[in-house]
KEGU-101243 format. One record per residue (C-alpha): residue number from 1; residue in one letter; x negated, y negated, z negated. Coordinates in steps of 0.1 Angstrom, whole numbers. Layout:
BEGIN
 resi resn    xx    yy    zz
  NUM    A     X     Y     Z
...
This chain:
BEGIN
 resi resn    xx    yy    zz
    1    X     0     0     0
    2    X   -15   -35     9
    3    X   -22   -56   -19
    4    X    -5   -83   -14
    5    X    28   -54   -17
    6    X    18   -51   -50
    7    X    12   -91   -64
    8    X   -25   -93   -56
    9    X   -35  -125   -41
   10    X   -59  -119   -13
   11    X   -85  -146   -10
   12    X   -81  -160    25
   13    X  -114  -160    42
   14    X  -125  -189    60
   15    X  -102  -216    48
   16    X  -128  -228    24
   17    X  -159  -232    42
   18    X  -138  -253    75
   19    X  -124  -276    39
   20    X  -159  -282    30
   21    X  -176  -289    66
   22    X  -147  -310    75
   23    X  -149  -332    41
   24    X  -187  -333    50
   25    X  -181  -343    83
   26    X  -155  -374    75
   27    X  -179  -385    49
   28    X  -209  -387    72
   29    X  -186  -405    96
   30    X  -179  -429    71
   31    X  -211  -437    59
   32    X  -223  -440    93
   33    X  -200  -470    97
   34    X  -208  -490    69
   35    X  -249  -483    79
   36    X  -242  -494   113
   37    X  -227  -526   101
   38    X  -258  -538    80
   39    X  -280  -558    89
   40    X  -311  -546    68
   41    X  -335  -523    79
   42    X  -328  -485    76
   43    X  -364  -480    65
   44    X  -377  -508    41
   45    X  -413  -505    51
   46    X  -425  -521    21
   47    X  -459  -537    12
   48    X  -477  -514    41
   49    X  -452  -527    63
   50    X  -458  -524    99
   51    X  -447  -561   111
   52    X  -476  -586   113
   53    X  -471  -617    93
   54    X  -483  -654   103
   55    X  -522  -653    85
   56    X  -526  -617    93
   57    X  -551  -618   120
   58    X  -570  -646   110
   59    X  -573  -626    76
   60    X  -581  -594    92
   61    X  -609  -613   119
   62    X  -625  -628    87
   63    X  -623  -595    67
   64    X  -637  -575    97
   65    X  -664  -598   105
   66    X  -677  -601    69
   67    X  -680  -560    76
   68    X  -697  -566   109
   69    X  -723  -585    96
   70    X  -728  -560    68
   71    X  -736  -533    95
   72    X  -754  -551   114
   73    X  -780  -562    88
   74    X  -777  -525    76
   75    X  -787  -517   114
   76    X  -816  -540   113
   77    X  -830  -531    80
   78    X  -829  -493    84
   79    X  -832  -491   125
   80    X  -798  -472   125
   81    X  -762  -479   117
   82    X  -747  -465    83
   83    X  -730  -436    84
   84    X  -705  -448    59
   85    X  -693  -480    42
   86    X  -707  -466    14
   87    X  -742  -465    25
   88    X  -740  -501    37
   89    X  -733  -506     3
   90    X  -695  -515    10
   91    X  -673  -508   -20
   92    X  -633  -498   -13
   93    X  -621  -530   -25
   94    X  -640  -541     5
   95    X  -626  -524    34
   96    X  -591  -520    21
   97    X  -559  -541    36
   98    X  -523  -540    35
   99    X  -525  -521    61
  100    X  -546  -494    48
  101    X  -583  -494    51
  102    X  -609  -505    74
  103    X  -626  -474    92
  104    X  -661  -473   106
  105    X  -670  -447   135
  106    X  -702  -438   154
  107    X  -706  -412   183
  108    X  -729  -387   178
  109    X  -756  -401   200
  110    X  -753  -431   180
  111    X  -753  -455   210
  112    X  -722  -477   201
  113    X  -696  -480   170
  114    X  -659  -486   168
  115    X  -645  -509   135
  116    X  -606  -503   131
  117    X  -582  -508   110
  118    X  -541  -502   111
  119    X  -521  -469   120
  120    X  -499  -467   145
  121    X  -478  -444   125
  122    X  -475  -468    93
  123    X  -481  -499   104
  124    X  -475  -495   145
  125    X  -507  -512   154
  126    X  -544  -508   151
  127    X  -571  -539   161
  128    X  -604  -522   166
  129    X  -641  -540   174
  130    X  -657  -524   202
  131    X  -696  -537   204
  132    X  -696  -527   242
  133    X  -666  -552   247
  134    X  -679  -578   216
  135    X  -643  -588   211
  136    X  -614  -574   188
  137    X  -581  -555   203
  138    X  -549  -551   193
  139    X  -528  -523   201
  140    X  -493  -518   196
């Protein structure tokens, strides 16, 4: 004899679950809305932002040439370039920005050097100093 013949509820399968999703569903569409309509940012960047403010690059030109001319008498004291900051005698204070830290790179046959800073995936720029080129570039 079936059990519902004999007083038993029998769970209905199914029901449930479709309650839940469609609740979820017409509370995602709701929030949705009311994101849509603001006007702030989804993602608040914060301090490492990746906008460039008025002062930035003048900051960041000054900052990075103070560095280049650290190297550079490195390079002429010791015949060689650095092979860190550190060794330059560069302290993290130093090389750090809003925008995370200055980096320093040399190829391996030691013929040039790249001075960068920014992240394209924090800050959505890097400017680098190429001694071949002798001028700073931006790159968004």
């Amino acid at each position: 004899m079936p059990l519902e013949a004999r007083g038993h509820d029998v769970p209905r399968r199914g029901v449930r679950p479709r309650l839940v999703l469609l609740l979820l569903m017409l509370g995602l569409t709701a929030t949705s809305s009311f994101v849509g309509c603001s006007d702030a940012p989804l993602i608040d960047a914060g301090p490492m932002g990746p906008y460039l403010e008025p002062g930035d690059m003048q900051q960041l030109d000054a900052q990075g040439a103070h560095l280049l001319d650290v190297l550079q008498s490195y390079r002429r004291e010791h015949g060689r370039f650095p092979a860190t900051f550190a060794e330059a005698g560069l302290q993290p204070m130093d090389t750090g920005t809003r925008f995370g830290p200055w980096r320093w790179r040399i190829p391996t046959d030691m013929s040039t050097y790249v001075l960068e800073v920014g992240d394209y995936g924090r800050s959505q720029f890097t400017i680098h100093w190429s001694e071949r080129t002798q001028a700073w570039s931006l790159d968004m």
